[in-house]
C-alpha positions, 0 to 999 in steps of 0.5 A, spaced: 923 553 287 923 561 286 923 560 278 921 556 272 926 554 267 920 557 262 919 563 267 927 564 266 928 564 259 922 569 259 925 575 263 932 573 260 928 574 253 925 580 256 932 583 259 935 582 252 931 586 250 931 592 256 939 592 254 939 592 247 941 599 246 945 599 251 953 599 251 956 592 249 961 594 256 955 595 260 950 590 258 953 584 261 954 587 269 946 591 268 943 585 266 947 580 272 943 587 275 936 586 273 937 578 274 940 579 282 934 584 284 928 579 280 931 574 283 931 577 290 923 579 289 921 572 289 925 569 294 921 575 299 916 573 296 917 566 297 918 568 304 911 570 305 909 563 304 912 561 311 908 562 317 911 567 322 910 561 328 911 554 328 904 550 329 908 544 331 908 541 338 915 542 342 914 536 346 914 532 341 921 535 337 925 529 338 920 524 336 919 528 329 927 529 328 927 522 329 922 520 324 925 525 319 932 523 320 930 516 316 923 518 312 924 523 307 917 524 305 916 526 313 921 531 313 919 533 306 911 534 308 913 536 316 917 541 315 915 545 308 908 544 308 907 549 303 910 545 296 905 540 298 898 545 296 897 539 291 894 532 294 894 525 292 901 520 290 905 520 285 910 515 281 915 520 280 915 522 287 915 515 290 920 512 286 925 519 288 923 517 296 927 511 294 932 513 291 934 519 297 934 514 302 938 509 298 943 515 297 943 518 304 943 512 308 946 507 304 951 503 309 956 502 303 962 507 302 960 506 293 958 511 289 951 510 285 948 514 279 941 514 277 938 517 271 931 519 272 926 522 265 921 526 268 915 529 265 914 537 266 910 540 272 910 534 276 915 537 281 922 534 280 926 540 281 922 542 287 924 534 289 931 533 287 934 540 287 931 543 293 928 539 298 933 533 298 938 537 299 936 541 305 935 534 307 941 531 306 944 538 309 940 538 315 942 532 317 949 532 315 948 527 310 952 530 305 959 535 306 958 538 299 953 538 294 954 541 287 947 543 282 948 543 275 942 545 270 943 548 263 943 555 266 947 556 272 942 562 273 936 557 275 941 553 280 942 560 283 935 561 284 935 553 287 940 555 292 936 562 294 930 557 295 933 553 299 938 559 303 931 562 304 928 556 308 935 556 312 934 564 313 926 565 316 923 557 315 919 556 323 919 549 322 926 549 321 928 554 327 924 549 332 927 543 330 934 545 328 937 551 331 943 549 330 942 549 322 938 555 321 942 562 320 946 566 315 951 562 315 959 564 314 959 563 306 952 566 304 953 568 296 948 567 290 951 560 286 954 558 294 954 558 300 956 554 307 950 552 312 952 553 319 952 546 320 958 545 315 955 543 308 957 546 302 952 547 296 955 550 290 950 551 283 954 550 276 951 551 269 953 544 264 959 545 260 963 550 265 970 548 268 970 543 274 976 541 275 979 543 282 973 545 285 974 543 293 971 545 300 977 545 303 980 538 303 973 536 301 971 534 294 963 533 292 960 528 296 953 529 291 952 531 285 945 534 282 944 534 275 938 537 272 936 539 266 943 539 263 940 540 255 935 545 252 931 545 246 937 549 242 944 544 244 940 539 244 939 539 236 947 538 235 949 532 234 957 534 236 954 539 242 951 533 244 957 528 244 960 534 247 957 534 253 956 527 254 964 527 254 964 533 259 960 529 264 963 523 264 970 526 264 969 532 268 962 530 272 963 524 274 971 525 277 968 531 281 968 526 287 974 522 291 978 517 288 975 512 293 969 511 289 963 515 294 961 520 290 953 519 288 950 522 281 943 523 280 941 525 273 933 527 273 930 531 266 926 531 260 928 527 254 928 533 250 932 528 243 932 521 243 940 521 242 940 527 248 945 525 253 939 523 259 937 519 253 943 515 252 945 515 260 937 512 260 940 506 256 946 504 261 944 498 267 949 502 271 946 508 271 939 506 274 934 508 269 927 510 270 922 514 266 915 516 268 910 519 263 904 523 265 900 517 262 902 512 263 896 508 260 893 510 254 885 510 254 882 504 250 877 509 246 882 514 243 877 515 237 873 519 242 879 523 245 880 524 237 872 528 237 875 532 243 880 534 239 877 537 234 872 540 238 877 543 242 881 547 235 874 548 232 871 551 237 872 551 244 874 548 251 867 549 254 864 545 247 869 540 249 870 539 256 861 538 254 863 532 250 868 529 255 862 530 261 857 526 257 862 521 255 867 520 261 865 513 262 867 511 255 874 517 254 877 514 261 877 506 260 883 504 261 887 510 262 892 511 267 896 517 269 902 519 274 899 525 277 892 526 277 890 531 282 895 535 279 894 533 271 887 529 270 886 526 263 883 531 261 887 537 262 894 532 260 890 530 253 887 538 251 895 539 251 896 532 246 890 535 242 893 543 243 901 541 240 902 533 239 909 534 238 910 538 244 906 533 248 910 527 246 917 531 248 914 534 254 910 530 257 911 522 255 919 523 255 918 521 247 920 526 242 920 524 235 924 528 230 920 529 223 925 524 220 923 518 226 919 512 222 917 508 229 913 510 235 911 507 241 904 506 240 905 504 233 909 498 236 905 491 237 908 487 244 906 480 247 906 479 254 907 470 254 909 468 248 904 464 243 904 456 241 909 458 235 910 453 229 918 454 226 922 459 229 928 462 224 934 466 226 938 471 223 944 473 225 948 480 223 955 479 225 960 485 227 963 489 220 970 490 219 969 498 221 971 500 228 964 503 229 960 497 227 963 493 234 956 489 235 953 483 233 945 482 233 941 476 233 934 475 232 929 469 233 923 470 230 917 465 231 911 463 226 904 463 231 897 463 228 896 470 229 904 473 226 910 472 227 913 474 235 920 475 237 923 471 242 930 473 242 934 479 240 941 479 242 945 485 241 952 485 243 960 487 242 961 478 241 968 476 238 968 470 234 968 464 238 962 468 242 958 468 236 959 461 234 958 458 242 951 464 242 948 461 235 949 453 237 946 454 244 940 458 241 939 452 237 939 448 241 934 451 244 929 453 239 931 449 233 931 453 228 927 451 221 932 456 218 938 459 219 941 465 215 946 470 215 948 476 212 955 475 208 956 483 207 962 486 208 967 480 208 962 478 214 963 471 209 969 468 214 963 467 219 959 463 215 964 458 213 967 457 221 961 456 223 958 450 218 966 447 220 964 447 227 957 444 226 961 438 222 965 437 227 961 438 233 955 433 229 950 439 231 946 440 224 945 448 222 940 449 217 945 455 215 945 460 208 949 466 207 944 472 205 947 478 200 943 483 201 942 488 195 936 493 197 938 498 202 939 498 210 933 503 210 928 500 205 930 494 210 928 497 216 922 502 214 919 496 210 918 494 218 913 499 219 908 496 215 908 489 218 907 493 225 902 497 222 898 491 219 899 487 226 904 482 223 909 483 228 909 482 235 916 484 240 916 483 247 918 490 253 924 486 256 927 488 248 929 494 250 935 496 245 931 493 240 926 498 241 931 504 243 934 502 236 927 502 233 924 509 236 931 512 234 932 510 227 934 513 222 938 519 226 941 513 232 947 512 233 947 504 231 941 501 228 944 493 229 938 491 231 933 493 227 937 491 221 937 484 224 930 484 225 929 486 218 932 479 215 929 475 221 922 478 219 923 477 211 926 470 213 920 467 217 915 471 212 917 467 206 919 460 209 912 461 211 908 463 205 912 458 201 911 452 206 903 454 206 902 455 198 906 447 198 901 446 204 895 449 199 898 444 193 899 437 196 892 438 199 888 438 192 885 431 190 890 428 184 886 427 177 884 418 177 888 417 169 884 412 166 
């Protein structure tokens, strides 16, 4: 990797600025000028890097490509030592081992599509964008390879990266000399490796139709970084380019179905387009955060804080080395030879928001109301005493297609949701859901919202029960207060630990985190009648419990 995207943005500020004065019809070929000759820099710098002979034995070159044809970490370690100065393991790199050999050595024909978050400075780039290519090139796993990311220009200093390992890499020229060289298409943004693999680097947003390798159409396409922090804010740039992936991205491969899509970056917006693809099963989501389990003793970390602001590092870094013990309990971070808790929490204390987006995959709008960590989970579902379901039925708009169920349980300790069901349901479905959920959890009450000529369901569902002889306890809900005030009354019942979901809840969770600014919120509004329902029956069940027990008065 010749660059960051950070390092990017910098020298195009910089050169922006070099070339303000400049004619309009000249800027554009001298910036492109300056760009090409900074990035030529640095891949000669790269290339002093390299060792001038390789220290690897000769005799036991078959028996390495061997190996290195099966285990992508070996070949990654084995032959580019010098990305790995940083020791220990990483979830983010194990979890990207597996899915490069799944990619690269699948036996089926079938495309895949994973979408990964990533914290920043963990790697994923140098991972992804460069070191699996070159595996998948050298030992021609792939014919034709595209990179995408927001800037096309940090691609291209990708591509140098890798046709610099190509062109001077000692590792590489013992092993496989039939790889290494300037190969026959040898330009910035493209170029064919001497073995025959294509590899061809494209900023998000451009034109894809047509792009071919003669009669070879992409065979893998990497997607890195597609949003920035400015695009990203635009609800209509983010419909935008989750139209131009999902039509022009995804159809970049042949029609029989192999073309394999791997999306790796930072959420950088909760509705952003990883963050929606992070939502679909079929996309094989997966997100790390560089904690990945807070510390118990977060008042002590609150005391760095302060001493870090108000003072300096070394007066808190103190504070930390007498209190270690403590600040580390329970804690557990993604990479720690390369961010201890300490340096990851004097980021949190340096900018909460920035922390949030960059480094736990979290961003939060000013508007956002729910967090993660102000959300209450249960691992086992307590003993419960009544359960009550509310049910949200699809409106008659195009837009509100979903139906959302909730069932809530009264435990000793608050109410726990045992079920949330969010689904585009037709008629017949709902009523078939609604009879098997209570079924199962017998429910004391049953209430559905009637708003929006969502009235006919209530109806056809007390005749199914009247037909069938299966009693639901069932009552329609006209609701007067707003959506919002429904909603946001949620966060006091998280706060005061009233309310307990469990992780397997996912949409409900997602809905939550994104509310107000979300696309649907069917969910929580559901959970919101569920938890007003069971809160009131169950107030009201203990105030009668209250008044039966008091002794009665002897007349005489």
């Amino acid at each position: 990797m010749l660059f960051s995207k950070e390092e990017l943005d910098e020298f195009l500020i910089s050169n922006e600025q070099k070339h303000e004065n400049t004619p309009n019809e000249l800027k554009g070929a001298m910036q492109r000028k300056d760009f090409l000759e900074w990035m030529d820099e640095l891949k000669n710098e790269l290339k002093t890097q390299f060792l001038h002979e390789s220290h690897l034995d000769p005799t036991l070159k078959e028996e390495r490509i061997k190996r290195a044809s099966v285990d992508f970490d070996y070949f990654a370690r084995t032959y580019f030592p010098h990305y790995f100065t940083i020791k220990g393991e990483c979830g983010l790199h194990l979890h990207l081992n597996e899915v490069f050999t799944k990619i690269a050595l699948k036996k089926e024909s079938k495309g895949e599509k994973h979408a990964i978050a990533a914290p920043r400075a963990h790697g994923k780039s140098t991972y992804t964008s460069q070191l699996f290519p070159l595996w998948c090139l050298v030992f021609n796993y792939k014919n034709f390879i595209v990179e995408i990311s927001d800037a096309v220009e940090l691609m291209e200093g990708m591509l140098e990266a890798i046709k610099a390992e190509l062109e001077d890499n000692p590792h590489l020229k013992l092993d496989f000399p039939e790889v290494v060289g300037i190969g026959k298409t040898w330009r910035v943004g493209e170029f064919v490796s001497n073995n025959g693999v294509k590899i061809k680097a494209f900023g998000s947003g451009k034109r894809l139709r047509g792009v071919r390798y003669g009669v070879k159409r992409p065979d893998l396409v990497i997607l890195d970084d597609l949003e920035n922090d400015t695009n990203v804010r635009s609800k209509d740039q983010r419909d935008k380019l989750e139209d131009w992936v999902d039509e022009a991205v995804l159809n970049l491969g042949s029609a029989d179905g192999s073309l394999d899509v791997l999306y790796i970056g930072t959420i950088l917006h909760n509705d952003s387009v990883l963050s929606r693809k992070l939502k679909l099963g079929f996309w094989n989501p997966k997100v790390f955060r560089s904690i990945e389990e807070f510390p118990q003793r977060l008042d002590l970390w609150d005391e760095y804080a302060t001493l870090y602001r108000n003072t300096d590092f070394n007066t808190a870094h103190q504070f930390y080395l007498k209190n270690k013990v403590l600040m580390d309990k329970g804690a557990k971070v993604l990479w720690d030879e390369a961010k201890s808790l300490e340096d990851l929490m004097k980021l949190r204390a340096e900018n909460l928001k920035a922390f949030n987006k960059e480094q736990l995959n979290n961003p939060r709008s000013e508007n956002q109301i729910f967090s993660l960590d102000g959300i209450n989970f249960y691992d086992d579902l307590p003993p419960i005493n009544q359960y009550y379901m509310y049910i949200d039925p699809a409106g008659e708009k195009a837009k509100s297609d979903f139906t959302a169920i909730t069932i809530i349980g009264k435990g000793a300790k608050g109410f726990y949701v045992a079920e949330s069901i969010v689904k585009i349901l037709k008629a017949q479905s709902i009523i078939k859901t609604i009879f098997n959920l209570q079924k199962n959890y017998k429910c004391r009450l049953i209430e559905i919202e009637t708003n929006g000529g969502q009235f006919f369901l209530k109806k056809w569902l007390q005749e199914k029960s009247l037909e069938s002889g299966v009693f639901l306890p069932l009552r329609g809900k006209n609701n007067s207060v707003s959506k919002f005030e429904r909603i946001e009354s949620l966060s006091l019942a998280f706060e005061n630990e009233e309310l307990f979901l469990h992780k397997s809840q996912t949409m409900l969770i997602n809905q939550l985190l994104e509310f107000p600014e979300g696309k649907n919120d069917d969910a929580p509004d559901s959970l919101a009648g569920a938890f007003l329902l069971a809160r009131t029956k169950s107030s009201i069940k203990r105030r009668k419990h209250h008044f039966n027990s008091v002794s009665r008065i002897r007349r005489f």
